[in-house]
N, C-alpha and C positions, 0 to 999 in steps of 0.2 A: 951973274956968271953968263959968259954967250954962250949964246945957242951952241958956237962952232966948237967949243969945249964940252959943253954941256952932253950932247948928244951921242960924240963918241963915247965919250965915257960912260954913258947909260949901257950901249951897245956891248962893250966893253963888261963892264959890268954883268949883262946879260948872259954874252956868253960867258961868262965865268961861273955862273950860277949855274948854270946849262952842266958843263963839264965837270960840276963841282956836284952834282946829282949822281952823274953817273958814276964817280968812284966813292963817294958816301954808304958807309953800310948800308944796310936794309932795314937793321931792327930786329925781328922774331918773326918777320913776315916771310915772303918766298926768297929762295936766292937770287943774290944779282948776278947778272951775267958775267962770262969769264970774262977778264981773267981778276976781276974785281973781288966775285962774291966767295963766298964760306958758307956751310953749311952753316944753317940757324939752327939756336940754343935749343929752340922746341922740337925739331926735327934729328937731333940725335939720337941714339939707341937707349943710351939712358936717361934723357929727359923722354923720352915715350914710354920707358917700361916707369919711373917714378911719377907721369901723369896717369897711368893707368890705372897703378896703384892707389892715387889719389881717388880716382873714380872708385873702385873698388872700394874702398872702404867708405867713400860718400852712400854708393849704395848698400852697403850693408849698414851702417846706420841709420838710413829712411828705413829699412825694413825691419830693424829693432823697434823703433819708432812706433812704425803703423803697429805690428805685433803688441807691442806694449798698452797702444789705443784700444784695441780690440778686444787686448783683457782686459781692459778697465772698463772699456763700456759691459762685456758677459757678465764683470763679477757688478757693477751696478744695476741691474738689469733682475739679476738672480736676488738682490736684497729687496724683500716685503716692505 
């Protein structure tokens, strides 16, 4: 192919790439700039009160957890 096709249409190409970033979602990441983006899935009111929740109960089962370790090591501890 020549160069003289060849290159624009890289350029071509390039820019399209370029312009094809900027109105592309985001993902879950931050928003895109107006007038493109949307609020992301993570940042809505109810995906942050149902990840909080998620935490919440992550941490109330580490601390069942350890609780449950700590009596098992007293009551091993307490047997002769």
């Amino acid at each position: 192919m020549p160069d003289r096709i060849f290159m624009p249409f890289m350029a071509l190409l390039g820019l399209a790439l370029v312009a094809l970033s900027l109105v592309w979602p985001q993902g879950y990441g931050d928003r895109s700039p107006d007038p493109f983006g949307s609020v992301p899935i993570q940042q809505t009111p109810e995906m942050k009160a149902k990840i909080q929740r998620e935490k919440d109960a992550a941490a109330q089962r580490d601390l069942q957890a350890r609780q449950q370790m700590s009596d098992a090591r007293a009551t091993a501890a307490d047997v002769p």
